[in-house]
DSSP file (Angstrom, degrees, kcal/mol; ACC not computed):
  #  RESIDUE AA STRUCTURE BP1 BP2  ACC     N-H-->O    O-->H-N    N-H-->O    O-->H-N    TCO  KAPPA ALPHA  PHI   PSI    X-CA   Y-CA   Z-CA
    1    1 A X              0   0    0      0, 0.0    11,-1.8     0, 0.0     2,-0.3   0.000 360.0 360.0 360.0 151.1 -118.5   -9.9   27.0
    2    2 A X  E     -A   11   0A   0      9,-0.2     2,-0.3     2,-0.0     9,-0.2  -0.816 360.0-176.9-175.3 134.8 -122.3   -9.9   27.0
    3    3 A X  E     +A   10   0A   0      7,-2.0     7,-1.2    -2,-0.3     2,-0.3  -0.956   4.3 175.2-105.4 118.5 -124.6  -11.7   28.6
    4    4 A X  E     -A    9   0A   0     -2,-0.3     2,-0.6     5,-0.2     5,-0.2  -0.659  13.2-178.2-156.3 108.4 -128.1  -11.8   28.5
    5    5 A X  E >  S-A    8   0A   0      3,-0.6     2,-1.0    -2,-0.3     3,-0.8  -0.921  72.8 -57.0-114.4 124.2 -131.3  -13.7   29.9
    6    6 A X  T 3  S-     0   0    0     -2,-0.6    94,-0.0     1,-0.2    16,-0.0  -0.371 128.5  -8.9  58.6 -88.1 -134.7  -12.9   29.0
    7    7 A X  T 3  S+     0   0    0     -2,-1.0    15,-3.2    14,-0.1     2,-0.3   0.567 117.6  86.1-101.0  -2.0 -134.5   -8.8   30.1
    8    8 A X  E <   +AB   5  21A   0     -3,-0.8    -3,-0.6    13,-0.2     2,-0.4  -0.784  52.5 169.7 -82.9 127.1 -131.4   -8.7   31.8
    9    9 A X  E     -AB   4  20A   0     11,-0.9    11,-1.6    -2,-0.3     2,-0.7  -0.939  21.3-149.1-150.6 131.2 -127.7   -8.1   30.3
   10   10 A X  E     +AB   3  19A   0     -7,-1.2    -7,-2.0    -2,-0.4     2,-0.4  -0.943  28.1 173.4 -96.2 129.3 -124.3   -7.5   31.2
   11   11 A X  E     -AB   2  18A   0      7,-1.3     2,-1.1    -2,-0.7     7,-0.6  -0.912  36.3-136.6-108.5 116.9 -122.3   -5.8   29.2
   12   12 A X  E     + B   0  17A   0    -11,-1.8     2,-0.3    -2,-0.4     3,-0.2  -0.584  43.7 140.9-112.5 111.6 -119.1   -4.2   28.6
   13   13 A X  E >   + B   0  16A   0     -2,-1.1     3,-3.7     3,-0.6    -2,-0.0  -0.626  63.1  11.5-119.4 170.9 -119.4   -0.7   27.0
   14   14 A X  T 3  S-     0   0    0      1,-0.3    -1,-0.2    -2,-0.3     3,-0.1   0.708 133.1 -52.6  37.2  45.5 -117.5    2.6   27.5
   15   15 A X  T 3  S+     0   0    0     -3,-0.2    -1,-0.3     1,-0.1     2,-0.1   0.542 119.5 108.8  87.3 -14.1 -114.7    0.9   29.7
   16   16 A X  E <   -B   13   0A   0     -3,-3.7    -3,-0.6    60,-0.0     2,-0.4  -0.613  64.1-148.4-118.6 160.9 -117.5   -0.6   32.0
   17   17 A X  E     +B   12   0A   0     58,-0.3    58,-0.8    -5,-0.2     2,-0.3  -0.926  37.9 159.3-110.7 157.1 -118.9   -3.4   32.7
   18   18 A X  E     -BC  11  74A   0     -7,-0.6    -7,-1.3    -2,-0.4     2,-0.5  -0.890  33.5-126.0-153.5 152.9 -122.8   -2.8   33.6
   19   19 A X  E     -BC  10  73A   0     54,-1.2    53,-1.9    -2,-0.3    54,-1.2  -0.693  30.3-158.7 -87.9 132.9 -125.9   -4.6   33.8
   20   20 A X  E     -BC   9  71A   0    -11,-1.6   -11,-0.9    -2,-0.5     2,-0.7  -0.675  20.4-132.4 -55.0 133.6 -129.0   -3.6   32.0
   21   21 A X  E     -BC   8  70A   0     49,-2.3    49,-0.6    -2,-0.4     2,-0.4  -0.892  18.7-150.9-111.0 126.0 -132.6   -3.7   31.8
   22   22 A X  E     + C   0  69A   0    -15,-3.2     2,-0.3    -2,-0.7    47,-0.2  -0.810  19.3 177.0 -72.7 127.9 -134.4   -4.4   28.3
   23   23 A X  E     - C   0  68A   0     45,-1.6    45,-1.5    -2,-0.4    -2,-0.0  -0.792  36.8-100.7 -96.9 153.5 -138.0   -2.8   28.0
   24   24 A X  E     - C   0  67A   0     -2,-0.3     2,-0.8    43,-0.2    43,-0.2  -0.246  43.5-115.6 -61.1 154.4 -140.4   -2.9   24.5
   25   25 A X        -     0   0    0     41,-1.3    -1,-0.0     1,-0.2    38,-0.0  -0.975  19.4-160.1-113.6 136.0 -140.2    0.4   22.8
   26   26 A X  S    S+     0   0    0     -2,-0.8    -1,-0.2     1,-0.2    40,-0.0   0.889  90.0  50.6 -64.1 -48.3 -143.3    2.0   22.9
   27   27 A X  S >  S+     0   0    0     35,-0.2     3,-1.5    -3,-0.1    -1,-0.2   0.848  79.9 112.3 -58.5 -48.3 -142.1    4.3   19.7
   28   28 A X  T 3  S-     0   0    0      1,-0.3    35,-0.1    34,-0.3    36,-0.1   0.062  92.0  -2.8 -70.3 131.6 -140.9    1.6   17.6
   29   29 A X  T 3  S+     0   0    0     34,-0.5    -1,-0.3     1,-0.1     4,-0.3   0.718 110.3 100.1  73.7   8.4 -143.1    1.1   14.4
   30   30 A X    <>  +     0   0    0     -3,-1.5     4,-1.7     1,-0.1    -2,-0.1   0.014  35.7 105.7-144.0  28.7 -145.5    3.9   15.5
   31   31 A X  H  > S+     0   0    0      2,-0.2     4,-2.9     3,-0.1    -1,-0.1   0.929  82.2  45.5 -32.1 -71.6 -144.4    6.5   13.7
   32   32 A X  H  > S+     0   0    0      1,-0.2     4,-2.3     2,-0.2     5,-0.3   0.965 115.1  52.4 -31.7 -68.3 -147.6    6.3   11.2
   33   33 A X  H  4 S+     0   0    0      2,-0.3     4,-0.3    -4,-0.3    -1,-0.2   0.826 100.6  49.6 -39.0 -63.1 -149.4    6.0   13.8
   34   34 A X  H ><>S+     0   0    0     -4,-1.7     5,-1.2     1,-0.2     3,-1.1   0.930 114.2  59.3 -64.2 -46.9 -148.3    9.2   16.2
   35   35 A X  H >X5S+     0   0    0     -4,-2.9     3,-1.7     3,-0.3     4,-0.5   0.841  99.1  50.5 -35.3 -47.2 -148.9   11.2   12.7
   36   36 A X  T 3<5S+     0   0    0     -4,-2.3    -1,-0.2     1,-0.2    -2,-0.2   0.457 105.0  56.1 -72.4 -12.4 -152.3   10.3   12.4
   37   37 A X  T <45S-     0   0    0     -3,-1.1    -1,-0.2    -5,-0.3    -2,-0.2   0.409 131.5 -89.4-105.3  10.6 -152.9   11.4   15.9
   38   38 A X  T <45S+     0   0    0     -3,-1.7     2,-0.6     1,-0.4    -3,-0.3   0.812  70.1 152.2  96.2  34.0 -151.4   15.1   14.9
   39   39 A X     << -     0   0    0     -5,-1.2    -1,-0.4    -4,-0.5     2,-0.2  -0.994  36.7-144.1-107.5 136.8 -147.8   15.0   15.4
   40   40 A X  B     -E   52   0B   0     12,-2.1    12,-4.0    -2,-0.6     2,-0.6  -0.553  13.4-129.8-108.9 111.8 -146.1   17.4   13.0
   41   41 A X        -     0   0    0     -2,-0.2     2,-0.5    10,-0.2    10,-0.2  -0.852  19.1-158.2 -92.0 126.4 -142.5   16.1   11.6
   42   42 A X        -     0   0    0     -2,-0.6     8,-1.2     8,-0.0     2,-0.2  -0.877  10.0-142.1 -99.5 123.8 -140.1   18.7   12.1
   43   43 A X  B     -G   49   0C   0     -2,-0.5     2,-0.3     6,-0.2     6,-0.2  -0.515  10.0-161.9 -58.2 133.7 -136.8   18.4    9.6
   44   44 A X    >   -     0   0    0      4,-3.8     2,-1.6    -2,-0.2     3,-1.5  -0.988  27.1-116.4-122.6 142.9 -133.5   19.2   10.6
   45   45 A X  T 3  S+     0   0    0     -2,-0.3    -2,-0.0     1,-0.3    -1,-0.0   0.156 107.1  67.8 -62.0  11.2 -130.8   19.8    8.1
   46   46 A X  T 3  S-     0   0    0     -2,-1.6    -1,-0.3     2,-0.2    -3,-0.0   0.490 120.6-100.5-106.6  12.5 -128.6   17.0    8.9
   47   47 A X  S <  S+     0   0    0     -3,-1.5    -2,-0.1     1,-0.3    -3,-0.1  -0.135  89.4 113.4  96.3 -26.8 -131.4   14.6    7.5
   48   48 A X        -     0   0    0     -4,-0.1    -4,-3.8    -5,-0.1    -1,-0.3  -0.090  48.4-155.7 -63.3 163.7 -132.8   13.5   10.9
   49   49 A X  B     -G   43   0C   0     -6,-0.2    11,-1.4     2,-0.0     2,-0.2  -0.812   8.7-149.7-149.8 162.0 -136.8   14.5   12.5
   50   50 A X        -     0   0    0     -8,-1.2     2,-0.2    -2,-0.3     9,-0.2  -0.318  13.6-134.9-124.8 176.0 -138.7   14.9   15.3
   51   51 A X        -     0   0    0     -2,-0.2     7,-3.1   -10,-0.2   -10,-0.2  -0.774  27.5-178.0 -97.0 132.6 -142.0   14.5   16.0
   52   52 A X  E     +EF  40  57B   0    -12,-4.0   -12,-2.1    -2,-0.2     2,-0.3  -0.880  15.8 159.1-143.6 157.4 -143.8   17.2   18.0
   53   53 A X  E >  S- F   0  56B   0      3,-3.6     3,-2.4    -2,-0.2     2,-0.6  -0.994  80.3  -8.6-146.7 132.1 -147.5   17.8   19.5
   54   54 A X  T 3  S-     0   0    0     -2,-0.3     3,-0.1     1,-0.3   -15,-0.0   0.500 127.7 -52.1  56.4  -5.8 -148.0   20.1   22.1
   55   55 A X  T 3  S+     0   0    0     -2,-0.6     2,-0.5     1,-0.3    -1,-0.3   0.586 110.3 122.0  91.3  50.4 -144.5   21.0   23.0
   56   56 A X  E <   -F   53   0B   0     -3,-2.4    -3,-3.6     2,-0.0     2,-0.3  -0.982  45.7-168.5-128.9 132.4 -143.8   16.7   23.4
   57   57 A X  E     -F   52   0B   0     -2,-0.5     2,-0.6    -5,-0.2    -5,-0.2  -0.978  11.9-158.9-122.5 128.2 -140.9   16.1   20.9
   58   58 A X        -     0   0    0     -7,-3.1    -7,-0.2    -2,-0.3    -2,-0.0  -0.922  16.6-131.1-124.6 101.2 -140.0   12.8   20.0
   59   59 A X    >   -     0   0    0     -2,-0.6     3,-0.8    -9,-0.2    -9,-0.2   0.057  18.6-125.9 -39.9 136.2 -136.5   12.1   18.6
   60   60 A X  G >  S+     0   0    0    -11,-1.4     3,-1.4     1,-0.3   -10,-0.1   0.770 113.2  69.5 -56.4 -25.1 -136.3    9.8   14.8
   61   61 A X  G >  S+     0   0    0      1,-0.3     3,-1.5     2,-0.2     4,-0.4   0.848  80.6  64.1 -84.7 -27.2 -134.1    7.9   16.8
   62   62 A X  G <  S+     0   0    0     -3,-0.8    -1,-0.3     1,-0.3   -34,-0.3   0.402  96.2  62.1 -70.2   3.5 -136.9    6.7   19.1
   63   63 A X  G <  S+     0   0    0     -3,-1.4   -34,-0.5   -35,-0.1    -1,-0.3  -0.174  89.8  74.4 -69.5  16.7 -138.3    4.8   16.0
   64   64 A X  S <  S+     0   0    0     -3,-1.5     2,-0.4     1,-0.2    -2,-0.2   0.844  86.4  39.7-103.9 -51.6 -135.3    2.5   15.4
   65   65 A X        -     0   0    0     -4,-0.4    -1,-0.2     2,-0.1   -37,-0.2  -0.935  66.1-137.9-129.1 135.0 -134.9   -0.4   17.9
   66   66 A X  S    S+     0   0    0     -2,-0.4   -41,-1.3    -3,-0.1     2,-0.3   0.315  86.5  46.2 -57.6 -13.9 -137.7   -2.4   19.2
   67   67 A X  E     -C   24   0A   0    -43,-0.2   -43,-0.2   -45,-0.1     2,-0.2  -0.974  63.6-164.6-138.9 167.1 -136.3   -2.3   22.5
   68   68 A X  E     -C   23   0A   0    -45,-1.5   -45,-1.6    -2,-0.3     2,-0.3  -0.978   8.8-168.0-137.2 170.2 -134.7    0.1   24.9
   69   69 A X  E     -C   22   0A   0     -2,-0.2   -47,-0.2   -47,-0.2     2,-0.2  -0.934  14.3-159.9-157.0-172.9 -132.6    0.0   28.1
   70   70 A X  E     -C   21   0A   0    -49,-0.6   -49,-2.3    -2,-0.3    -2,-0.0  -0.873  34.6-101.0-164.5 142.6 -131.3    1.5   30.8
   71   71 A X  E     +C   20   0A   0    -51,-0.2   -51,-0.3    -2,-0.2     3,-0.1  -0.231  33.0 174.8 -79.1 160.1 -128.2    0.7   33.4
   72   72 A X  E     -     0   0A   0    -53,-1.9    17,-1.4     1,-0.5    21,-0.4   0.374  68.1  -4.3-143.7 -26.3 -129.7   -0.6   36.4
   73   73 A X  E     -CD  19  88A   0    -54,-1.2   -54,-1.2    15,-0.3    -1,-0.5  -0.980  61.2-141.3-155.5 161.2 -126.1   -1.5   38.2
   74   74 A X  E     -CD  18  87A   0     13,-3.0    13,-1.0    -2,-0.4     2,-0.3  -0.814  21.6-150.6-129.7 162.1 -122.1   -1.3   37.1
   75   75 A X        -     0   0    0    -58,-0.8     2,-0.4    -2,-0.3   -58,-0.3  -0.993  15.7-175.9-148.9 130.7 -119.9   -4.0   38.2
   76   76 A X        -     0   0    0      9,-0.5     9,-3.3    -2,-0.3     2,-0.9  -0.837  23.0-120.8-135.7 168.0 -116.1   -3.9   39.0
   77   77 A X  E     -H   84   0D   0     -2,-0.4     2,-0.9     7,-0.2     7,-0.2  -0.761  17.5-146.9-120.0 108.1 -113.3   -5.7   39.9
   78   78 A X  E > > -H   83   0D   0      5,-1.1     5,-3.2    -2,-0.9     3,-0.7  -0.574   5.1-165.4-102.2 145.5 -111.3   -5.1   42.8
   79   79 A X  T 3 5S+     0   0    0     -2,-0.9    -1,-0.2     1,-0.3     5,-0.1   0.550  86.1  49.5 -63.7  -6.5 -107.8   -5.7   42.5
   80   80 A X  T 3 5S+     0   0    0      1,-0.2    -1,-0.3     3,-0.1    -2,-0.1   0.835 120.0  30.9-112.6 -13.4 -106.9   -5.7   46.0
   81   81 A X  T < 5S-     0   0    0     -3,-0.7    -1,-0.2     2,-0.1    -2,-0.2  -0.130 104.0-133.4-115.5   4.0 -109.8   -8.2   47.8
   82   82 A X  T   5S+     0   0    0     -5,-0.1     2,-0.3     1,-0.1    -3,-0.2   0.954  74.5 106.2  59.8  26.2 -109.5  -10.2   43.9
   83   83 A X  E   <S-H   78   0D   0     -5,-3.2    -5,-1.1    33,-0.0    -2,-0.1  -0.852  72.2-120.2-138.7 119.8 -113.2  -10.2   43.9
   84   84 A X  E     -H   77   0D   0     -2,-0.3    -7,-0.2    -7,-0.2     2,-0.2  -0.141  25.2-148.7 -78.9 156.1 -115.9   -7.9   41.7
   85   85 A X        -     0   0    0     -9,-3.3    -9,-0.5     2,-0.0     2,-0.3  -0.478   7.1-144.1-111.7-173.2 -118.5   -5.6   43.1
   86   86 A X        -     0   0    0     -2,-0.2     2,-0.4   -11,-0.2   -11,-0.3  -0.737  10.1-176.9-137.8 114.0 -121.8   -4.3   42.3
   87   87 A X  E     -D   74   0A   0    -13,-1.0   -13,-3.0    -2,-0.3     2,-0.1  -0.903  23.8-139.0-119.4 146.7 -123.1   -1.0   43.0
   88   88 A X  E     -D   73   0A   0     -2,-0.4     2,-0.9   -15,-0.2   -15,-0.3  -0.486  17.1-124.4 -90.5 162.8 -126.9   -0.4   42.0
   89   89 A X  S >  S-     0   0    0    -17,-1.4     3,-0.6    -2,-0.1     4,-0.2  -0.941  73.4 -40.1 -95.7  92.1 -127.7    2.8   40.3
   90   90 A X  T 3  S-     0   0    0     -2,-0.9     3,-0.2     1,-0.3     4,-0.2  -0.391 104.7 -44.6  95.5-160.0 -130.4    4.1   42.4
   91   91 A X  T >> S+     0   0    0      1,-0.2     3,-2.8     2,-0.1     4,-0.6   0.796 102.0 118.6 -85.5 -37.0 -133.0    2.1   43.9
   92   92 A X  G X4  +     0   0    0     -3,-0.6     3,-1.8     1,-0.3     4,-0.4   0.644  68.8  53.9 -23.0 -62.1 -133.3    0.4   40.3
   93   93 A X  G >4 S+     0   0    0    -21,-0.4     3,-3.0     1,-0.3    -1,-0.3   0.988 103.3  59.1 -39.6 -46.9 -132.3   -3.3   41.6
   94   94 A X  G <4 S+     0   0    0     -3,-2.8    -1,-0.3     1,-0.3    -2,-0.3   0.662 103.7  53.2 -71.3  -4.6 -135.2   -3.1   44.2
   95   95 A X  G << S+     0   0    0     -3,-1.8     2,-0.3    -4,-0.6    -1,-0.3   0.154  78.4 107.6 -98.2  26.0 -137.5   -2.6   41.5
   96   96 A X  S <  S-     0   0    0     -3,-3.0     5,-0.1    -4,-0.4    -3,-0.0  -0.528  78.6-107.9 -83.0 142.3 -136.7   -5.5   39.4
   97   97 A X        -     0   0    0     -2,-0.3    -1,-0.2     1,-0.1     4,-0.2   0.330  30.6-100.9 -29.7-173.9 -139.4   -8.1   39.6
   98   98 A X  S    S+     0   0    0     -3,-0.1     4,-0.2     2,-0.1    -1,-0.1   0.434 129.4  45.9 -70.0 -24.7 -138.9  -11.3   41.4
   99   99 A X  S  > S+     0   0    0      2,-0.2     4,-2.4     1,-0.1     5,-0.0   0.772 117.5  53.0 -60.0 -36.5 -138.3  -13.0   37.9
  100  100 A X  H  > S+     0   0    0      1,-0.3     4,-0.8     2,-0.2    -1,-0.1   0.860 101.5  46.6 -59.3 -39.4 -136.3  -10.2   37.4
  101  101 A X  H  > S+     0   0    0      2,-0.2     4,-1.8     1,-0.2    -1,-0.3   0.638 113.1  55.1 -93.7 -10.8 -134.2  -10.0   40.1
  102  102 A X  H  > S+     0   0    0      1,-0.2     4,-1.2     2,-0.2     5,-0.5   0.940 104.6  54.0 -80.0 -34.8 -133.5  -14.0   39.4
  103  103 A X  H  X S+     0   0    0     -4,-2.4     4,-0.6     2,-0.2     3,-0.2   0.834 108.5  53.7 -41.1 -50.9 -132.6  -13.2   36.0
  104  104 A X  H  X S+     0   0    0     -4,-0.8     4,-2.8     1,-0.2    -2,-0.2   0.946 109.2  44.9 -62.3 -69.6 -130.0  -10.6   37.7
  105  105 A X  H  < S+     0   0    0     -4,-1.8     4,-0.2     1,-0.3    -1,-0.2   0.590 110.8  55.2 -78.4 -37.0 -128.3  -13.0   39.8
  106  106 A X  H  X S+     0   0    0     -4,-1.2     4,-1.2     2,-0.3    -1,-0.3   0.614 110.9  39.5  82.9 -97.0 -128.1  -15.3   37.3
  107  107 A X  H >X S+     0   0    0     -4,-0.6     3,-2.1    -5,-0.5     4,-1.9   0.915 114.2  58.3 -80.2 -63.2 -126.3  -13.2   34.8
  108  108 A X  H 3X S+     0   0    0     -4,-2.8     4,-1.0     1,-0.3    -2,-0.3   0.758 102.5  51.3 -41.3 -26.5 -124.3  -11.8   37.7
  109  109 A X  H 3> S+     0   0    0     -4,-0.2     4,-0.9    -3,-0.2    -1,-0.3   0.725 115.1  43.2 -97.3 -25.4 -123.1  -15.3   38.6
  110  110 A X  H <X S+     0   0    0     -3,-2.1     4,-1.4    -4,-1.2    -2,-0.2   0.929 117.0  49.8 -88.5 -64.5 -122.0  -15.8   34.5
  111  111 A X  H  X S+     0   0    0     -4,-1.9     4,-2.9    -5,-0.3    -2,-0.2   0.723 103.1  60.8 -66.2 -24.9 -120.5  -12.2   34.6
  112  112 A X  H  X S+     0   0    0     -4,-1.0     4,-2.3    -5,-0.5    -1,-0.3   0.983 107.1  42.3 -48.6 -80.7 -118.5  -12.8   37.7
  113  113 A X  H  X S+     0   0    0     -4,-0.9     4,-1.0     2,-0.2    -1,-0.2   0.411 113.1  52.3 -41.4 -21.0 -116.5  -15.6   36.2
  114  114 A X  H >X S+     0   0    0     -4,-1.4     4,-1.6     2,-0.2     3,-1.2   0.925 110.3  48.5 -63.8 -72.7 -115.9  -13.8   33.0
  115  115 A X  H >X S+     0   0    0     -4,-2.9     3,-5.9     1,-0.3     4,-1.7   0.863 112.7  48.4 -42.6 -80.1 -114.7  -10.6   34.8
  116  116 A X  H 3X S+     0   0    0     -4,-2.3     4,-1.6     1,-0.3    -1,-0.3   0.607 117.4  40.4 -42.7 -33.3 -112.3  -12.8   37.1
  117  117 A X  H <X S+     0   0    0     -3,-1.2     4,-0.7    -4,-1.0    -1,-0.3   0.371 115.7  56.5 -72.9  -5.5 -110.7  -15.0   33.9
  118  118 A X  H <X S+     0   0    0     -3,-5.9     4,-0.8    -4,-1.6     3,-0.3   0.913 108.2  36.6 -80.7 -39.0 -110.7  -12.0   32.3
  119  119 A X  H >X S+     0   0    0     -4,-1.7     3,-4.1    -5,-0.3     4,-1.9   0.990 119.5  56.6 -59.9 -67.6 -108.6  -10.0   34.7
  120  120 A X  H 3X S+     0   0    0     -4,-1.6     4,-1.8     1,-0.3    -1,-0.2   0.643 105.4  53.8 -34.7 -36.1 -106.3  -13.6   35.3
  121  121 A X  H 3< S+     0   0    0     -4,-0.7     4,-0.3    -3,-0.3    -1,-0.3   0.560 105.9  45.2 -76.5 -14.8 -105.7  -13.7   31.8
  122  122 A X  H << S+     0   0    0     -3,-4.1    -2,-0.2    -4,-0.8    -3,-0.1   0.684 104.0  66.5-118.0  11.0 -104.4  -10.4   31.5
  123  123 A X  H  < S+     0   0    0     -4,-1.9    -3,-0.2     1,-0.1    -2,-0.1   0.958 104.3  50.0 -38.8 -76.0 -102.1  -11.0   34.9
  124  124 A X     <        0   0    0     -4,-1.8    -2,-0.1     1,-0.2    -1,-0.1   0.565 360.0 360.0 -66.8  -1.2 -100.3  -13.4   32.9
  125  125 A X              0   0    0     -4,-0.3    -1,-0.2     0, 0.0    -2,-0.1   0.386 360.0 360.0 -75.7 360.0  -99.6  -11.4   29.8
């Protein structure tokens, strides 16, 4: 399952189900760029680089995806009240936007109903 509107996603990774937040990546495409401003690419022997300045090191990988994200809540289903939960990582819901947090709710209302036919379907099995 995956879900996603505008900056918001649920997801099911690693066993889990959990919601996300999307951000721009600052890094992405700005490789050239962080060279020209004096960061030194350091090789490592498995083919992968850094870039480093000053003792700030910046992983190759942080030039790959245009976006990045971050869990902001996990969501589970308990079996014994038949209903899913949500527990927030931190304060991280309360700093969603107001857009944001409609976005949340939202996808939470979609992910709800997944999780519960999903679980119902594997009852009858």
């Amino acid at each position: 399952m995956k879900i996603r509107i505008e900056n918001i996603e649920c997801r099911f990774i690693h066993d889990t189900y959990e919601f996300v937040k999307w951000y721009p990546n600052s890094y992405y495409g700005a490789e050239a760029k962080l060279e020209e401003e004096g960061y030194k690419r350091i090789s490592s022997e498995d083919g992968k680089f850094s870039l480093a300045k000053d003792h700030h090191y910046i992983d190759s990988s942080c030039f790959k995806n245009p976006e990045g994200c971050y869990v902001i809540a996990i969501i589970t289903y308990d079996d014994n009240e038949h209903c899913t939960e949500i527990r927030s990582i931190g304060n991280r819901l309360l700093e969603l936007t107001e857009e944001e947090r409609m976005h949340f709710f939202e996808v939470y209302h979609y992910a709800d109903r997944q999780i519960k036919k999903e679980k119902l379907n594997k009852e009858e099995e």
